[in-house]
VEXKEMAR-871351 format. One line per 5 residues: number of its first residue (from 1); their letters; for each residue x, y, z of N, C-alpha, C. Coordinates in Angstrom, 3 decimals. Example, Ala and Ser with C-alpha at 12.3 -4.5 7.8 and 13.67 -1.06 7.14 Angstrom:
# residues 2
1> AS> 13.190,-5.690,7.800,12.300,-4.500,7.800,13.200,-3.300,7.800 | 12.850,-2.250,7.080,13.670,-1.060,7.140,12.900,0.030,7.870
This chain:
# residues 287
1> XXXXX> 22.352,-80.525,64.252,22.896,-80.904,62.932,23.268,-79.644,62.155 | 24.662,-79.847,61.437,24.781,-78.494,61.604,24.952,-78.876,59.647 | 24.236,-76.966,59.037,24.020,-77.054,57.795,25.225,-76.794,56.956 | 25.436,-77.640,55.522,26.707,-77.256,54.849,26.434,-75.696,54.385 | 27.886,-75.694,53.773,27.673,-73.869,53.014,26.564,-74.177,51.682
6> XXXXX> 26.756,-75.504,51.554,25.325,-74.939,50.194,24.153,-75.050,49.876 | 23.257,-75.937,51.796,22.330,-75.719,51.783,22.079,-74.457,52.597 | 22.943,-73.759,52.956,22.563,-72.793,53.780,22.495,-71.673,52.434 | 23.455,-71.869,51.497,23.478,-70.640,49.902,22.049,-70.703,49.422 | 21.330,-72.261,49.658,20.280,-72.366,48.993,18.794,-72.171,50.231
11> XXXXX> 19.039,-71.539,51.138,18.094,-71.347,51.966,17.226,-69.675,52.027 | 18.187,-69.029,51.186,17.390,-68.021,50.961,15.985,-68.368,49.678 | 16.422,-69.267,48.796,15.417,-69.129,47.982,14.317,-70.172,48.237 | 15.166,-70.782,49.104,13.857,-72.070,49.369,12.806,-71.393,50.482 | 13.025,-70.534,51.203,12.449,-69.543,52.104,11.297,-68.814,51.210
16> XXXXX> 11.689,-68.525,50.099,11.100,-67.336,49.552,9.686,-68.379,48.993 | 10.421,-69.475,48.324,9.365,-70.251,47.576,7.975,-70.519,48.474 | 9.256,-71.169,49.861,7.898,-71.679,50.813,7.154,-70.857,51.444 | 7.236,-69.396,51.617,6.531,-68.563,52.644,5.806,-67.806,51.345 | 6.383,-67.033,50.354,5.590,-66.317,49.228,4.631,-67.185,48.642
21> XXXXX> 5.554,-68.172,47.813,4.560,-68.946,46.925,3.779,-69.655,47.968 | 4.417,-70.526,48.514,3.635,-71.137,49.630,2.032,-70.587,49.817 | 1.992,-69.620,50.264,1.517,-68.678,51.088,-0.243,-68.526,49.850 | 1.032,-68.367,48.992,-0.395,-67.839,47.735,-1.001,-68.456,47.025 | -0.575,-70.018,47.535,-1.057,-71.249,46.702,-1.831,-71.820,47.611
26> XXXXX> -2.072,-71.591,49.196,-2.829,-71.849,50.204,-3.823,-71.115,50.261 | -3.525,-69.527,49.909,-4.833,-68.754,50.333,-5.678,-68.996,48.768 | -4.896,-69.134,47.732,-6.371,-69.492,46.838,-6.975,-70.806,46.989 | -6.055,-71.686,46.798,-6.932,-73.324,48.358,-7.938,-72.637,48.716 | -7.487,-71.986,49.875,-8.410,-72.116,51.123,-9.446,-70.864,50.487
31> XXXXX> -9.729,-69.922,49.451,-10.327,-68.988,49.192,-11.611,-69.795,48.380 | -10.783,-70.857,46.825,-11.610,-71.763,46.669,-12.910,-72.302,47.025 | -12.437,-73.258,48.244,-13.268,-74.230,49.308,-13.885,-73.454,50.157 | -14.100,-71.804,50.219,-14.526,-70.977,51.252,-15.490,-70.254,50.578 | -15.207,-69.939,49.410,-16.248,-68.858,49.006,-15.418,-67.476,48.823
36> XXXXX> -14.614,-67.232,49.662,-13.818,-66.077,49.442,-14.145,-65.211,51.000 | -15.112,-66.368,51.604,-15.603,-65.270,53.042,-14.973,-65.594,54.306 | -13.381,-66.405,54.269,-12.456,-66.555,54.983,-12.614,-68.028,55.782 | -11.592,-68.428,56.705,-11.494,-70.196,56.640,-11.930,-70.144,57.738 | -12.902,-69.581,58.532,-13.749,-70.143,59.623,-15.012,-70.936,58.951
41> XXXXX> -15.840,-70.106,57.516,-16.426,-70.653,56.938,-16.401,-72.316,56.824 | -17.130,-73.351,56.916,-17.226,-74.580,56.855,-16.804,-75.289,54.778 | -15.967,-75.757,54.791,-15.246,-75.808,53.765,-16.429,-76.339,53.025 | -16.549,-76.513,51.662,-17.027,-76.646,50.632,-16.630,-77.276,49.075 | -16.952,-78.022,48.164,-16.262,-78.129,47.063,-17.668,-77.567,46.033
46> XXXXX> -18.159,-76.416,46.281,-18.963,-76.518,45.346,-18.780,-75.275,44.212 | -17.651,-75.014,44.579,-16.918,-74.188,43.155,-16.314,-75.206,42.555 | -15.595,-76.058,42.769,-15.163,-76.910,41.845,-16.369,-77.336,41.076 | -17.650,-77.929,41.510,-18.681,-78.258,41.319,-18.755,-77.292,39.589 | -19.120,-76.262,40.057,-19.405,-75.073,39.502,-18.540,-74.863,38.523
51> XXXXX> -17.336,-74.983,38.646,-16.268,-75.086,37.674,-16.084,-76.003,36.735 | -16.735,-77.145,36.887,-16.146,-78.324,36.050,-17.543,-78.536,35.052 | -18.507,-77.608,35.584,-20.085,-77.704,34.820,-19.845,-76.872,33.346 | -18.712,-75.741,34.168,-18.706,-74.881,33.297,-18.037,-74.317,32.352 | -18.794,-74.635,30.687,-18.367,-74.927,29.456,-17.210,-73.817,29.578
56> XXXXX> -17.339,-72.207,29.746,-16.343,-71.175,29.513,-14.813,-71.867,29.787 | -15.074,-72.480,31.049,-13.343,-73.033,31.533,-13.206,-74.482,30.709 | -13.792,-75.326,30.306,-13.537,-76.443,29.741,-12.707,-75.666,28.362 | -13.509,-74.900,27.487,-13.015,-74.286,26.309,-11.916,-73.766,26.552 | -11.746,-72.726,27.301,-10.557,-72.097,27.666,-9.125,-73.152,28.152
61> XXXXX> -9.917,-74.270,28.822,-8.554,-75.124,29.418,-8.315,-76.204,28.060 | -8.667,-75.887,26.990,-8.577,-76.927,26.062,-7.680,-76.427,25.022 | -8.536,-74.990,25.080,-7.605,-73.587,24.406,-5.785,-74.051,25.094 | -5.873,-73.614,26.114,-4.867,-73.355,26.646,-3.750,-74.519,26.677 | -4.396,-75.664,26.747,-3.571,-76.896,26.681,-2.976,-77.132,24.916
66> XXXXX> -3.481,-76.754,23.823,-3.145,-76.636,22.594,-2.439,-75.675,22.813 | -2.254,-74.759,22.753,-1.401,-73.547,22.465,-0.001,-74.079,23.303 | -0.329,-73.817,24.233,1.000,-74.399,25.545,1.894,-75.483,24.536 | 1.160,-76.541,24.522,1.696,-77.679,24.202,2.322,-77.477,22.839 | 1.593,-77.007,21.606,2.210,-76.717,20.367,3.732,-75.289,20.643
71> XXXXX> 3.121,-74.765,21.383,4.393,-73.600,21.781,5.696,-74.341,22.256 | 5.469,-75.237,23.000,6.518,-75.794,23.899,7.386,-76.697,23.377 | 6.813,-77.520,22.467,6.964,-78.796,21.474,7.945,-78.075,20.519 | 7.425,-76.911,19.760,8.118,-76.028,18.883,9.183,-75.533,19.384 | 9.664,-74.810,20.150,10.327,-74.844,21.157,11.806,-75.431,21.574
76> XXXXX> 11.280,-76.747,21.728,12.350,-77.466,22.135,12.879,-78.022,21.298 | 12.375,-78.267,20.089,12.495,-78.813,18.541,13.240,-77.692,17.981 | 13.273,-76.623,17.584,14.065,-75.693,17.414,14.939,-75.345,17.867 | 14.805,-75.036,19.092,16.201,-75.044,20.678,17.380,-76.089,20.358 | 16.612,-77.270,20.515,17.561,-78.618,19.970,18.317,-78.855,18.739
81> XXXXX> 17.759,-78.154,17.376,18.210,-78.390,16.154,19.407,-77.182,16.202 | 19.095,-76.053,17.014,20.223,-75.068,16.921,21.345,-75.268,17.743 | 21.297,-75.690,18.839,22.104,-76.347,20.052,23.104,-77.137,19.169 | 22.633,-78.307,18.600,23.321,-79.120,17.963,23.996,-78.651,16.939 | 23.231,-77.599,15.892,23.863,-77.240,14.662,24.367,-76.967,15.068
86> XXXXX> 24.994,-75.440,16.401,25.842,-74.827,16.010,26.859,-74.737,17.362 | 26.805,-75.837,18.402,27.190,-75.465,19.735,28.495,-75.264,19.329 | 29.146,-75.818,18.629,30.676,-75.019,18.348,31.109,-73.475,18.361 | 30.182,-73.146,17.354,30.069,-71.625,17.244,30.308,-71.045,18.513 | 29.238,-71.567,19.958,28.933,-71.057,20.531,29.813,-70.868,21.902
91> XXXXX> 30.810,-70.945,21.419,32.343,-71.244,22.359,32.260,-69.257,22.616 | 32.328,-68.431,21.231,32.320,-67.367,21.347,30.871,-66.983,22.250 | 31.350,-66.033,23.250,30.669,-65.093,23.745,29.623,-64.259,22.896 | 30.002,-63.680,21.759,29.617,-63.172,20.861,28.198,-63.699,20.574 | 28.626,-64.909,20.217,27.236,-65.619,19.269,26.642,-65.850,20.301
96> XXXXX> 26.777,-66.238,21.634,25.604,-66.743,22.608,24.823,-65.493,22.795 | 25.604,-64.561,22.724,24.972,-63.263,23.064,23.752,-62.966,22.016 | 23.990,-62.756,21.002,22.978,-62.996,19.820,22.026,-64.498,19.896 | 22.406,-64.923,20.287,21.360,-66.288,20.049,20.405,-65.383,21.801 | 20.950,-65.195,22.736,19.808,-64.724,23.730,19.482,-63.499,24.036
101> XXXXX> 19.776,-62.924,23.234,19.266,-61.359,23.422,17.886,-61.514,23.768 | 16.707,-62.205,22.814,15.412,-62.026,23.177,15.046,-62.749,24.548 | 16.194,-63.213,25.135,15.763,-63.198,26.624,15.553,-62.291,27.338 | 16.248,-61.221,26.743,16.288,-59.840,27.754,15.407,-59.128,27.624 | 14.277,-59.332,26.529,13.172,-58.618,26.455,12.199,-58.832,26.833
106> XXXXX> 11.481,-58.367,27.759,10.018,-58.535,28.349,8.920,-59.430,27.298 | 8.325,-60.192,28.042,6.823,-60.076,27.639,6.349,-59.573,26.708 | 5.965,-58.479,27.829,4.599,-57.650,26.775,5.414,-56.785,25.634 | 6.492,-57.046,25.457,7.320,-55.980,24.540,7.079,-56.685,23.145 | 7.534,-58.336,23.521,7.962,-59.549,22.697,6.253,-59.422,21.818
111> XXXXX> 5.469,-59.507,22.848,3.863,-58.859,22.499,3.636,-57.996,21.186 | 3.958,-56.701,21.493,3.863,-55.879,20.339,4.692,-55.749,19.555 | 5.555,-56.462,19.916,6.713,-56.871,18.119,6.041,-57.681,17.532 | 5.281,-58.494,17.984,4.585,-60.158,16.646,3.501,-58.971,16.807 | 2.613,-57.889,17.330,1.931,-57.099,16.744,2.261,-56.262,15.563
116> XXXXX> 3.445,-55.549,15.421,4.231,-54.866,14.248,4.761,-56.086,13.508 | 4.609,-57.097,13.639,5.532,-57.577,12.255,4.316,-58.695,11.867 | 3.317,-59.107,12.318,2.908,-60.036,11.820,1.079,-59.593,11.736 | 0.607,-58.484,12.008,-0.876,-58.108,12.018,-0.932,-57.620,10.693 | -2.523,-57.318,9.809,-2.787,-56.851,9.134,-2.339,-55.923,8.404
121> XXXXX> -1.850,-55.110,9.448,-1.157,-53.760,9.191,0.550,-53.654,9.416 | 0.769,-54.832,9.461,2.205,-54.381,10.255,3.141,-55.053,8.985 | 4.519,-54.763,9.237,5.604,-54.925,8.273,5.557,-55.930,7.493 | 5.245,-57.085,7.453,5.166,-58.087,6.642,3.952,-58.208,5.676 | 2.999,-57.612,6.254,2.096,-57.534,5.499,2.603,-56.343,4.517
126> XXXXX> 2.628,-55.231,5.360,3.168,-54.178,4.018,4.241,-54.441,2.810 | 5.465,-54.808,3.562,6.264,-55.974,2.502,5.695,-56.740,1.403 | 4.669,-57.615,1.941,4.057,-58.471,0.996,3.131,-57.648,-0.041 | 2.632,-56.396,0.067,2.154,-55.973,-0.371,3.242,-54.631,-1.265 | 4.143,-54.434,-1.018,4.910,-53.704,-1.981,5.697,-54.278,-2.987
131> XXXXX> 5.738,-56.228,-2.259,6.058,-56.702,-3.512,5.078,-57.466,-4.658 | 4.146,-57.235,-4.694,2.977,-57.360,-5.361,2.599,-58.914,-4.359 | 2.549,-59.065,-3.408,2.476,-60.593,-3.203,0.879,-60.823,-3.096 | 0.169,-59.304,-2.509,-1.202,-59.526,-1.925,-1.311,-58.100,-2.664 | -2.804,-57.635,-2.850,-3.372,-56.602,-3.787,-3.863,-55.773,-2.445
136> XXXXX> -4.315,-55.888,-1.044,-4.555,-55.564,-0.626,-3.967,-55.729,0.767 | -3.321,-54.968,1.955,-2.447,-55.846,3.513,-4.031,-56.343,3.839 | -4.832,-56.379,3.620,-6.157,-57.079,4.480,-6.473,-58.144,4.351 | -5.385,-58.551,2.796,-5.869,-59.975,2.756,-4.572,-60.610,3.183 | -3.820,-60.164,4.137,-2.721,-60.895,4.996,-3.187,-61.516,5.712
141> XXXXX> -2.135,-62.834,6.291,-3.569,-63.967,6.991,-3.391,-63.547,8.338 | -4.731,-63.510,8.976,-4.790,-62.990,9.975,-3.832,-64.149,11.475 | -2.990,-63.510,11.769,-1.944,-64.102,12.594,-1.741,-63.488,13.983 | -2.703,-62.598,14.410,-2.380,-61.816,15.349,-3.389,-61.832,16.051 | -4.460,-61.420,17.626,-5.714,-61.439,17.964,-6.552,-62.880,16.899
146> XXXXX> -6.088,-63.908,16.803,-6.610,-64.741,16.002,-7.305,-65.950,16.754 | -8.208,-67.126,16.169,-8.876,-67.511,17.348,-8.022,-69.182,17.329 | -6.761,-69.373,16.447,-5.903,-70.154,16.546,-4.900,-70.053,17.359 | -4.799,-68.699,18.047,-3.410,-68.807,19.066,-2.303,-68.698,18.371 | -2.523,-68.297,16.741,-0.920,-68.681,16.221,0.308,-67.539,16.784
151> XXXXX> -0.419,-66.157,17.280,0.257,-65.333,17.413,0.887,-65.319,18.910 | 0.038,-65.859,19.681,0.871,-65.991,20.918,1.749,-67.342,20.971 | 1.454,-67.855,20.172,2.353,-69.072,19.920,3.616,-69.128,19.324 | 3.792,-67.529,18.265,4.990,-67.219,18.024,5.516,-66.479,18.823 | 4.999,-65.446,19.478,5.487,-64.751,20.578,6.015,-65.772,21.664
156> XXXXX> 5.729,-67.054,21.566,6.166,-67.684,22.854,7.756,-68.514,22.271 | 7.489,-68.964,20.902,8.264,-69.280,20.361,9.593,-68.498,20.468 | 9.620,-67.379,19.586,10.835,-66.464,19.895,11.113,-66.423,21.142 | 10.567,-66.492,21.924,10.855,-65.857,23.324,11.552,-67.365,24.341 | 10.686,-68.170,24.155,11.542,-69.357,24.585,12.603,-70.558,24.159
161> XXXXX> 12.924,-70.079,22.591,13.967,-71.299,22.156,15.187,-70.545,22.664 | 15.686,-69.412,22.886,17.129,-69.321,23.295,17.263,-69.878,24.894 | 16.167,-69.655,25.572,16.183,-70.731,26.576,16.392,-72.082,26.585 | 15.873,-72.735,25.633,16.080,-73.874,25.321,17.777,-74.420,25.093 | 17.862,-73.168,24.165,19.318,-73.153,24.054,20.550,-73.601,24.535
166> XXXXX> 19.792,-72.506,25.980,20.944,-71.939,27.169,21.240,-73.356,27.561 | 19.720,-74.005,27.720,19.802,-75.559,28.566,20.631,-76.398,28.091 | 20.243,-76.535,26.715,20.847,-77.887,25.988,22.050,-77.828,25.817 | 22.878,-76.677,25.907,24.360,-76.454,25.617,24.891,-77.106,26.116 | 25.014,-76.913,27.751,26.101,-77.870,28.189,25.776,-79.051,28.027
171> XXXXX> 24.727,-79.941,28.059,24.721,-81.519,28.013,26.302,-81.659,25.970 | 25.949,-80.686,25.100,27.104,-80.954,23.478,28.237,-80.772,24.342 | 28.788,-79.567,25.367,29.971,-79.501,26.093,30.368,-80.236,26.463 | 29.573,-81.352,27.305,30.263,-82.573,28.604,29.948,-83.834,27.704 | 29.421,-83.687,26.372,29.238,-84.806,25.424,30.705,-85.414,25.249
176> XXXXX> 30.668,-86.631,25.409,32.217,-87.714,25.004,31.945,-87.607,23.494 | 33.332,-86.572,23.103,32.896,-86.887,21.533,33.291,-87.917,20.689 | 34.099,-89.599,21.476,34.419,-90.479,21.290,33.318,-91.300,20.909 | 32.244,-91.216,21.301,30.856,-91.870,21.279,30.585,-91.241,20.010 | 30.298,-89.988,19.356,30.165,-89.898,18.195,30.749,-90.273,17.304
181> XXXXX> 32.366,-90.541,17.846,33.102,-91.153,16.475,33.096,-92.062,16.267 | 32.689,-93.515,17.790,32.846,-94.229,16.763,31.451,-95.035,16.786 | 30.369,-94.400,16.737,28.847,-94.215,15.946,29.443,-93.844,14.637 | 30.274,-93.041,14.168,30.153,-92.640,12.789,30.894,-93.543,12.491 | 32.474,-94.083,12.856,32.968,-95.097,12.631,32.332,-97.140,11.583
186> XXXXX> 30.952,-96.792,12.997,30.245,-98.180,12.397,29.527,-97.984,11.442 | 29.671,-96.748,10.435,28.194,-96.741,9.366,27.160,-95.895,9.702 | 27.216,-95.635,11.376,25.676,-95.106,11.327,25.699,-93.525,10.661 | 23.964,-93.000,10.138,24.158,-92.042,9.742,23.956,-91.088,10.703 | 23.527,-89.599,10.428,23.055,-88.762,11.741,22.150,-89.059,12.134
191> XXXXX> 21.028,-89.076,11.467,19.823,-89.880,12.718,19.941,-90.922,13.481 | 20.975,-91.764,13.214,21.242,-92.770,14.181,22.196,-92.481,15.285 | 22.965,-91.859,14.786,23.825,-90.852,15.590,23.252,-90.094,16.682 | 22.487,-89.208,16.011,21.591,-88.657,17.431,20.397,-89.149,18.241 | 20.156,-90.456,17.646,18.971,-91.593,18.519,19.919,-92.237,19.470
196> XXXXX> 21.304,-92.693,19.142,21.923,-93.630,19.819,23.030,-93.268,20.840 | 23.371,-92.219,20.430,24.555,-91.566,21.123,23.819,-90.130,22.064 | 23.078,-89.132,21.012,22.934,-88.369,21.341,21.807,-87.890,22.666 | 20.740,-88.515,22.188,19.503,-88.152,22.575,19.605,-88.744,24.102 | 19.935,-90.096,24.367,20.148,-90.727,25.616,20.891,-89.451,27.207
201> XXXXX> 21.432,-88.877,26.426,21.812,-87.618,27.446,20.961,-86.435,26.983 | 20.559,-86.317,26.032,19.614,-84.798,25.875,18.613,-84.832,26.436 | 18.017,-86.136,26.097,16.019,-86.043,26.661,15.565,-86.003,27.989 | 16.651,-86.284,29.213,16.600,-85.858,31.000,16.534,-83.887,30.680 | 17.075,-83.715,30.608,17.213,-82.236,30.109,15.997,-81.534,29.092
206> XXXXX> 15.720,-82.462,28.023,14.614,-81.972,26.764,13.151,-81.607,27.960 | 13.151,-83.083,28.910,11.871,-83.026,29.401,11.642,-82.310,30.761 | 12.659,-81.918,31.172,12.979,-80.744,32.240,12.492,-79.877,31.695 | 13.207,-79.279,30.451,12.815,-78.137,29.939,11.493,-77.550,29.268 | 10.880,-78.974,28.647,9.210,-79.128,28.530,8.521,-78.657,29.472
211> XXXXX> 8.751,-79.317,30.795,7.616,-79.252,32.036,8.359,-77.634,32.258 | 8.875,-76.954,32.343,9.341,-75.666,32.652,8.696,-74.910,31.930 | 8.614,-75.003,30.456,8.119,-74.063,29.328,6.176,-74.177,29.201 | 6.092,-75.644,29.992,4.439,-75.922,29.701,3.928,-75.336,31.281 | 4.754,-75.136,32.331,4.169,-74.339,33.519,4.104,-72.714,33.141
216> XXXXX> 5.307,-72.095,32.897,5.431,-71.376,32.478,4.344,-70.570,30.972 | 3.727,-71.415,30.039,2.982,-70.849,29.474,1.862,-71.002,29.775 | 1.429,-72.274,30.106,-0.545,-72.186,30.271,-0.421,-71.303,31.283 | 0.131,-70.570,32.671,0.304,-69.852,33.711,0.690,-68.536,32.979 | 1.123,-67.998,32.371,1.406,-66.740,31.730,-0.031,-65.860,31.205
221> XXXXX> 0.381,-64.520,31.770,-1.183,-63.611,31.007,-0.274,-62.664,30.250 | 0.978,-62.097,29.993,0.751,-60.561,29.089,0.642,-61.076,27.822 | 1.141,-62.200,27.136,1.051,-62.392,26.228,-0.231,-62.670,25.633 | -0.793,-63.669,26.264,-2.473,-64.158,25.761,-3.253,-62.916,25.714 | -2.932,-62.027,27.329,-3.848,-60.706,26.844,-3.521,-60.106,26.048
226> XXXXX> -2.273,-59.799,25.574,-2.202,-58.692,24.066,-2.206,-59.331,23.286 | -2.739,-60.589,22.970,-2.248,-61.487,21.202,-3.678,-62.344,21.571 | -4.222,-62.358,22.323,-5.156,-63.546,22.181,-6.580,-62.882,21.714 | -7.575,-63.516,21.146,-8.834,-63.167,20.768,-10.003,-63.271,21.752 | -10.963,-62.377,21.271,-12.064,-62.699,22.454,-12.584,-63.537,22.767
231> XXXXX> -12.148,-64.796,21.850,-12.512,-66.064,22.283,-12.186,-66.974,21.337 | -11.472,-68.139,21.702,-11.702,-68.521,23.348,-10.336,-68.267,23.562 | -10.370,-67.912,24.849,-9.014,-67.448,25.669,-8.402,-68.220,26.242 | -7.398,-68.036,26.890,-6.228,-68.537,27.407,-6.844,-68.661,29.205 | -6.355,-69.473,29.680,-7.081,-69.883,31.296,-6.698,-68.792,31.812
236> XXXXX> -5.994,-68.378,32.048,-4.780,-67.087,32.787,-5.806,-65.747,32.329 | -6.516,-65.553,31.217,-7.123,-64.277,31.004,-8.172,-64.449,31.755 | -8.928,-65.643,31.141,-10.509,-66.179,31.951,-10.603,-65.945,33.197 | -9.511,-66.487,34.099,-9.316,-66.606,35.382,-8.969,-65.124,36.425 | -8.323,-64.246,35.409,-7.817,-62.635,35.673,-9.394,-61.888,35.520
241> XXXXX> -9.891,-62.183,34.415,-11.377,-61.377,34.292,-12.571,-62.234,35.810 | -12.382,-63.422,35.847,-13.196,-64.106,36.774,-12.644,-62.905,38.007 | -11.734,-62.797,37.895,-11.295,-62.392,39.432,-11.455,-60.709,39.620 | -10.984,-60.061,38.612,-11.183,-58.548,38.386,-12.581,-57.852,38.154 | -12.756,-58.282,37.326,-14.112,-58.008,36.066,-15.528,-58.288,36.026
246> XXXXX> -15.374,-59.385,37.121,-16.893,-60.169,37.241,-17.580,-59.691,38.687 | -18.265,-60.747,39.040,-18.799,-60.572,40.013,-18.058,-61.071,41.408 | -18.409,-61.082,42.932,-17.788,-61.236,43.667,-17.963,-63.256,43.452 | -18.853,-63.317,42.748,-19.252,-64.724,42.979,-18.308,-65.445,41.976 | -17.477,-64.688,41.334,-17.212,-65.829,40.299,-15.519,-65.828,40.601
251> XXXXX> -15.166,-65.011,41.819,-13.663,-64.878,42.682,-13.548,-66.239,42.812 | -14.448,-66.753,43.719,-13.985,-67.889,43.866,-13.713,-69.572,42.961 | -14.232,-69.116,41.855,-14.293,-69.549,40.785,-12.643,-69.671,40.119 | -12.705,-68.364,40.020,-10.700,-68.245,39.670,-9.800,-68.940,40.610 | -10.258,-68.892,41.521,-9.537,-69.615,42.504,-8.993,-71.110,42.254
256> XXXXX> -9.875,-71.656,41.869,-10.324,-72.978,41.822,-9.583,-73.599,40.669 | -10.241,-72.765,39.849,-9.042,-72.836,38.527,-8.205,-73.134,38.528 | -7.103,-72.101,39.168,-5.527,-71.983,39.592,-5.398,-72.629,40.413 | -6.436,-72.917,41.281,-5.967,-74.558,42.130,-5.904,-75.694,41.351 | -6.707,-76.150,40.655,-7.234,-77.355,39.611,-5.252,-77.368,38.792
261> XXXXX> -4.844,-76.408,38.351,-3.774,-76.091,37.165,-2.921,-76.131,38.060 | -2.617,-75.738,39.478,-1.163,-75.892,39.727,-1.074,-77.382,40.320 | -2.104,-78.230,40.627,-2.224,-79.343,40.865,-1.926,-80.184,39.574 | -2.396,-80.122,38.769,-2.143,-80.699,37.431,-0.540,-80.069,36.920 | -0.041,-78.961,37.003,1.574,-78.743,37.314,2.462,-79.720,37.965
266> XXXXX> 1.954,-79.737,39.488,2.595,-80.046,40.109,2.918,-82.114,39.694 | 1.420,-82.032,39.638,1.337,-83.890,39.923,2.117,-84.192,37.990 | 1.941,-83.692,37.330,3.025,-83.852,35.799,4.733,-83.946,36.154 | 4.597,-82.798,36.915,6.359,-82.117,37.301,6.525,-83.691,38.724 | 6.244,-83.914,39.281,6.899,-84.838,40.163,6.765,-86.569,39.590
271> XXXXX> 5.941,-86.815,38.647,5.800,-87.488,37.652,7.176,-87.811,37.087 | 7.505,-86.822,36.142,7.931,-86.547,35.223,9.603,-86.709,35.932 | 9.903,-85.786,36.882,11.229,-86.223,37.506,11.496,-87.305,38.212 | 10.240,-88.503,38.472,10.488,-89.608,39.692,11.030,-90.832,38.274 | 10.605,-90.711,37.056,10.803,-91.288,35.783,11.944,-90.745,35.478
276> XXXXX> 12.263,-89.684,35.544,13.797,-89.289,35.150,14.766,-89.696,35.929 | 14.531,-89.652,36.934,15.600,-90.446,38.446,15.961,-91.657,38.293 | 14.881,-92.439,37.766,14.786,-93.681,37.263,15.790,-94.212,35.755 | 15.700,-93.189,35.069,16.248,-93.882,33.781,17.994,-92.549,34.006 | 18.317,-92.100,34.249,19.956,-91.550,35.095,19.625,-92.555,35.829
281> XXXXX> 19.050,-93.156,36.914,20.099,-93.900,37.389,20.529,-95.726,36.820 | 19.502,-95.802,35.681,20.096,-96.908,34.772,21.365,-96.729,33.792 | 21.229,-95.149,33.640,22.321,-95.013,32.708,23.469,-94.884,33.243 | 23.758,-94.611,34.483,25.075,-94.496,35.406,25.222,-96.103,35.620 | 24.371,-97.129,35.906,25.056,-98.117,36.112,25.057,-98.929,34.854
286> XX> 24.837,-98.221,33.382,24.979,-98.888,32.572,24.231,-100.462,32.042 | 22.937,-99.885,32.523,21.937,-101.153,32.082,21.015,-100.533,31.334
């Protein structure tokens, strides 16, 4: 059977997924259920055991599921309100370019900018304090290393609505703008406008881009490590110190973790698209 040109275009990366990732999502499996003392060992679940007893990861995965979720939510809510305001604009090169510049910036960079502009000491506070707003920058509210997450939550913010962006654009491009007119035609206002016309093609796309931004952050460490507090942390730090920092006994512990989370990834993400398959293919046959 012989392969077209574009599953063969797409066989380099499906290679990479299945042998790299593959590869590294098996050996913490199998590191897990082993102990870490290799898979002749007689398998075991008593790190999970161990894991699910233990309060540090419950806190941390509770941590982590708030932050994620408020980051992501924000996110796409913003992404969406700008998409829409301004996709005209965004015909120019120019403006897309400015709307994603902060794609091009790293992480840990995005990191110590919400460190300079939003800590105790950093520009906004000084601002606020040269315009008489606060008598002292110490009594700026603490937004940075905080034990609310607000700071990696803006760092995630900036960093992921021009993504959001990028996504939602084309669904306003390939939009029939006949359907908006004559929604506006019958009376309706914009909120009905964008419940009835709009949203029916955005939200296959909105919730793509959710499950992308919610793997993508509870799984992320530079940020949580430079913005997050000593407690309670982000799973991704817990799980980096379990594995670096601790003892040999608590390796397999991290393991388990990141098994437990990409399982809960995975089983959301195939969820989530077998329901989307489902409602595209009601809307193509128009029921």
């Amino acid at each position: 059977m012989r392969l077209s040109a574009t599953k063969l275009q797409l066989l380099p990366g499906i290679l990479f997924v299945v042998v790299i990732v593959g590869y590294g999502v098996v050996s913490a499996f199998v590191e897990s259920v082993s102990g870490g003392t290799g898979v002749g060992e007689s398998w075991t679940l008593e790190h999970y055991q161990r894991l699910i007893a233990n309060d540090v990861f419950w806190e941390s995965f509770i941590f982590s599921i708030k932050v994620t979720s408020i980051s992501t939510l924000i996110s796409l809510f913003i992404g969406v309100i700008i998409a829409r305001t301004l996709y005209q604009c965004f015909i120019s090169d120019y403006a897309k370019l400015l709307t994603w510049v902060p794609m091009l910036i790293p992480h840990f960079v995005a990191a110590y900018m919400v460190i300079l502009l939003f800590s105790p000491s950093g520009w906004f506070s000084s601002i606020g304090y040269q315009l008489g707003l606060i008598e002292y920058q110490s009594q700026f509210p603490i937004l940075v290393m905080d034990r609310a997450g607000i700071g990696i939550i803006l760092a995630y913010i900036w960093k992921q609505v021009p993504f959001v962006v990028l996504m939602v654009l084309p669904v306003y491009y390939q939009l029939d703008k006949r359907y908006l007119e004559v929604a506006r035609t019958l009376g309706s206002n914009k909120r009905q406008v964008f419940f009835t016309v709009e949203w029916p093609w955005l939200y296959p796309v909105v919730i793509e881009v959710g499950i992308i931004l919610f793997a993508f952050i509870i799984a992320a460490f530079e940020i949580p490590y430079l913005l997050g507090s000593t407690f309670p942390k982000m799973l991704s730090v817990v799980t980096y110190q379990w594995f670096y920092e601790g003892s040999w006994s608590q390796r397999p512990l991290a393991m388990a973790a990141m098994s437990l989370l990409t399982v809960m990834i995975l089983f959301v993400s195939f969820l989530a698209l077998f329901l989307l398959q489902k409602s595209r293919y009601r809307m193509m046959k128009g029921l």
